[in-house]
N, C-alpha and C positions, 0 to 999 in steps of 0.2 A: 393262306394269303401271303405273295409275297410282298415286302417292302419294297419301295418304292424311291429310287435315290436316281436323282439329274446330280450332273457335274456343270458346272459352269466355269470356262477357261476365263471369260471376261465377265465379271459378276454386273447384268444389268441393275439400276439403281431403283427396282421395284420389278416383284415376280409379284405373278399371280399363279396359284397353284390348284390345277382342278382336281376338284376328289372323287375317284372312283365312284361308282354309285353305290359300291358296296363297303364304303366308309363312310358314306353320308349316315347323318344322324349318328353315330358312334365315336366314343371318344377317342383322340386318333394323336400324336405325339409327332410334332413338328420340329429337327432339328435344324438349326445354319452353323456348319465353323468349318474355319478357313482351314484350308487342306497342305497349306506351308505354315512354318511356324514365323510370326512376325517379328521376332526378337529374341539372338539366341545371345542366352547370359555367356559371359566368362569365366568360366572355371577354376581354380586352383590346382596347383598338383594334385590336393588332397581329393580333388573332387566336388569343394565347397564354391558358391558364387563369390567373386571377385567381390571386397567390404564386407560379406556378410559380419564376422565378426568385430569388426568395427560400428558397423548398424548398432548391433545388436548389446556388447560387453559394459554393464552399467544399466541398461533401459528398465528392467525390474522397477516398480513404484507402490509393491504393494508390501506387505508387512516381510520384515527380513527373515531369509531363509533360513533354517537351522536341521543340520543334520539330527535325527532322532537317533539312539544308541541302538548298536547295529544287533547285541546282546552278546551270547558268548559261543566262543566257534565250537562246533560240531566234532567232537576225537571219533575217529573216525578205526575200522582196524587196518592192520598193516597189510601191503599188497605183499602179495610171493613171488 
């Protein structure tokens, strides 16, 4: 069975959507999302959204972090 996808240029303010006969009675998965993006964030050089870490540096409220001991490094043999 194929899927079943309308486009709408101007979204009326209530669809009605008939269902095959041959989804009737079957569980059946109804999407809507909008096909442009509504709000595009600003960037950083780095790739990060514009504030985030301003948002973000400090907000932590739960018991203070603590690095565990990392143990001891691996000797490893020497390359050729």
């Amino acid at each position: 069975m194929q899927a079943i996808r309308q486009i709408y240029q101007d979204t009326p303010s209530v669809i009605h959507i008939d269902i095959p006969e041959a989804l009737q009675h079957h569980p059946v998965e109804v999407i809507v999302r909008p096909l442009e993006e509504t709000s595009k964030q600003e960037l950083d050089a780095n790739g990060w959204p514009l504030g985030f870490f301003e948002e973000t540096v400090g907000a932590w409220v739960g018991e203070p972090l603590e690095r565990e001991p990392q143990g001891e490094y691996e000797q490893r043999l020497e390359l050729e």
